[in-house]
N, C-alpha and C positions, 0 to 999 in steps of 0.2 A: 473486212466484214464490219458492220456498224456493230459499236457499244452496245446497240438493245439488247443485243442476247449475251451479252459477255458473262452477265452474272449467271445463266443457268451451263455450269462447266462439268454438269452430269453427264450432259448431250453432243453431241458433235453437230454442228452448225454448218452447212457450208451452203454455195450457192450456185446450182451444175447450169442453170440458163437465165436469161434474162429473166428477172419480176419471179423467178421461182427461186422458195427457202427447203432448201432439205435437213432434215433434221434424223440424224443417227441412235439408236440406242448401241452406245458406243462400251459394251464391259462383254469382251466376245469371251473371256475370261471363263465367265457365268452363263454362259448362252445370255448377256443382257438382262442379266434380273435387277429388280428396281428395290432398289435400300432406299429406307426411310427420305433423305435427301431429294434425290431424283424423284421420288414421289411428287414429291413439296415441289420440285421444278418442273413436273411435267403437268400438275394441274398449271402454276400460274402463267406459263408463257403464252397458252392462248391468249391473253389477254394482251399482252407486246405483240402478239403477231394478230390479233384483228385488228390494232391502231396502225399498225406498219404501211405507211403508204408506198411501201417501195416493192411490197410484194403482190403478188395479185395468186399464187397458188402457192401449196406445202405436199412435199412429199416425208413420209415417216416409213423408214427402214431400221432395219439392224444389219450390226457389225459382224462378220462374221458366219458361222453356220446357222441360226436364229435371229427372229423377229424379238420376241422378248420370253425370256422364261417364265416372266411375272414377279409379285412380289419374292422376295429372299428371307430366307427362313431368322435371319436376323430383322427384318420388320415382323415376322408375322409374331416371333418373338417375344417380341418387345409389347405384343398388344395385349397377351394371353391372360386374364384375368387384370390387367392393368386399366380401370377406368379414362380415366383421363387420355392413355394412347388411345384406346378405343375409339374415344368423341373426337380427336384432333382426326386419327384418318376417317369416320365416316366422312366428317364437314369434307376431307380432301378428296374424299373418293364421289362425293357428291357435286363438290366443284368442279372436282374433272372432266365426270359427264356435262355439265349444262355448259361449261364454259366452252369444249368441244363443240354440241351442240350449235352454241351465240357465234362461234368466231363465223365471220361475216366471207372469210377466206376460202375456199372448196381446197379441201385436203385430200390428198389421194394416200393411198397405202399401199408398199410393195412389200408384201406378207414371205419373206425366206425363211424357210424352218418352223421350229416350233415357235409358236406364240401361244398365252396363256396369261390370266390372272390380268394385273393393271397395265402391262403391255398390250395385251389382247384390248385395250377400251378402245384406245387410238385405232388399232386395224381395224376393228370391227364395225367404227362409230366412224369412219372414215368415209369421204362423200362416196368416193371410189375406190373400192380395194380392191388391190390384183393378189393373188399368190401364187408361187412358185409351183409345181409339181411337188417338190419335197416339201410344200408347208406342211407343217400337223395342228389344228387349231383344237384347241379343248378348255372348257371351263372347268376348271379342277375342283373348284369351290368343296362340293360334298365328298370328294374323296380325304381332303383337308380339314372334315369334320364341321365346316360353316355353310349355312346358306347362299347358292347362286346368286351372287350379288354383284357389285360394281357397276356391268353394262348390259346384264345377259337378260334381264327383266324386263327391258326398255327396250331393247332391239332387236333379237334371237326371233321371237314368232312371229316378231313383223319382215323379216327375213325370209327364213325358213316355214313360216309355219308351226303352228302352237303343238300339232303332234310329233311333229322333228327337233322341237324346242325342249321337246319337256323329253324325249329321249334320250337326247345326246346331255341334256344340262344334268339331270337325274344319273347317269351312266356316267359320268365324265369318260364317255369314249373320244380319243381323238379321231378328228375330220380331218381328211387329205384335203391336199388342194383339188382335186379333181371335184373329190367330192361336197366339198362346199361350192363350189361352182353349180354343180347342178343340183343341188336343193335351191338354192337362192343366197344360199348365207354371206357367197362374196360376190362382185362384181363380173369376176372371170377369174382364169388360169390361165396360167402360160408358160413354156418354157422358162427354167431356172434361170438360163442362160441371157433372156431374154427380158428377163423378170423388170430389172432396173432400168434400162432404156423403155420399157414400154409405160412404166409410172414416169419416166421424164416426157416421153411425146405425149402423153395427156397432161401434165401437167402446162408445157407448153404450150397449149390446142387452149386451156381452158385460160391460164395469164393472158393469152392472145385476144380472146375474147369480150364481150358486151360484159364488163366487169357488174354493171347494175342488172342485168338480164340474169347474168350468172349466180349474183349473191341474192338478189329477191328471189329466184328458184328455190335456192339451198333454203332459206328464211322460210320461205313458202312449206316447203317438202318436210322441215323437220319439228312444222307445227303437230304432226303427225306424234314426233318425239315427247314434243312437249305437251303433250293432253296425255298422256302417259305419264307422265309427272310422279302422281300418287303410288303407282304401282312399282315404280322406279325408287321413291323414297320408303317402300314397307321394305322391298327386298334388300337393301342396303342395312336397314335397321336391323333385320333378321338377321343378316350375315354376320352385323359389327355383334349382335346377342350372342352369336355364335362363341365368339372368341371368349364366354365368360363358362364357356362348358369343359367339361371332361374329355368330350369327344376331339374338341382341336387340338388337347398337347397329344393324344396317341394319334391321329394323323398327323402331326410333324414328326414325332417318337418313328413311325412306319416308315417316313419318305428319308427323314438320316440312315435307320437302318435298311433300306430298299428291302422293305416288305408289306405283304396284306394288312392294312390295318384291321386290329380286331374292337370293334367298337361295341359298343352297350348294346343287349339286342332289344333291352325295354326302353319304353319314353314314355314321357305321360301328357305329351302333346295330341 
């Protein structure tokens, strides 16, 4: 495998067909959950993988029973009244999405298990996401005491629609694979079994492809992304606000102890 990607060794790298880069969330440990680190590598590498002239598609899975848990309670940690973590991941959680967005590459997602949180960006912001039957997809955000942030403001009602959006995002209920399939939220469902060969035959349908016909599409299609912009940098804001409240150390306090969190019932929002 070529040196580009040697430095992001959060990931697992590999290459299942010609011009196509697969890329692992490799800590089956955790169901895949992203520590500070892997953060930091999973925004910059778009940016090696849209100059990459050797690839022409990406597929992004996880390791294991799960697509990504999401952040890990040692990032969310780390940010909890602390300024300065605060401002380093919004800038990352902000890069994530646009640099997603720019890469020039059409990404597909093979969604196994629960995915969630800064995992969930990749599948959901994926050109084409597949998941399993056993996917569970949920934005946890408000159960965690912060505002729906990262990806779910930018994409979710353009998806699903703004009444399925503000349900499911408000409820952090999780979405089966079936069931995001027929709201719109993913591309399709498929057998588990089936899950990973059917993100490599698209993948290789699309590397095979009018590479300029393909990336002006995606360019084209996610101008849609990008005039959302504004709406996408408040809910970010809001979320990283969040972490300077009361409310997120008892929802971390609730998810160590696998309980109800009991939150403030006043605000003066």
């Amino acid at each position: 495998m070529s040196d580009r990607y040697a430095k992001y060794d959060k990931l697992k790298f590999d290459y299942p067909a010609e011009r196509v880069l697969r890329i692992t969330f490799d800590r089956p440990e955790t169901f895949n959950s992203v520590d500070a680190e892997t953060h930091t590598q999973m925004t910059d590498m778009w940016i090696d993988i849209d100059r990459d002239p050797d690839i022409n598609a990406v597929i992004v899975t996880g390791a294991g029973k799960a697509f990504s848990a999401g952040g890990d309670f040692s990032l969310i940690e780390s940010m909890i009244g602390n300024s300065h973590e605060i401002m380093k991941t919004w800038k990352e959680a902000r890069n994530l999405v646009y640099n997603i967005i720019n890469c020039n590459k059409p990404i597909i997602s093979a969604i196994n298990g629960p995915a969630a949180g800064a995992g969930l960006v990749v599948g959901i912001l994926a050109d084409v996401s597949i998941a399993g039957k056993k996917a569970r997809i949920v934005d946890g955000h408000p159960r965690l005491g912060v505002a729906a942030g990262d990806v779910a403001a930018i994409i979710w009602p353009l998806l699903c629609g703004m009444a399925k959006a503000k349900y499911y995002l408000m409820t952090c209920k999780p979405v089966s694979g079936e069931e995001a399939d027929r709201i719109g939220l993913v591309s399709m469902c498929v057998e588990d079994e089936v899950l990973q060969q059917t993100a490599l035959d698209i993948a290789t349908e699309l590397a095979n492809g009018s590479q300029s016909a393909i990336r002006w599409t995606k360019y084209s299609l996610n101008n849609w992304l990008r005039q959302a912009g504004p709406i996408f940098d408040a809910s970010t804001a809001l979320e990283m606000l969040g972490f300077m409240s009361e409310d997120v150390k008892e929802g971390v306090l609730s998810h160590r102890e696998k309980r109800a969190p009991n939150f403030r019932k006043d605000c003066p929002i």
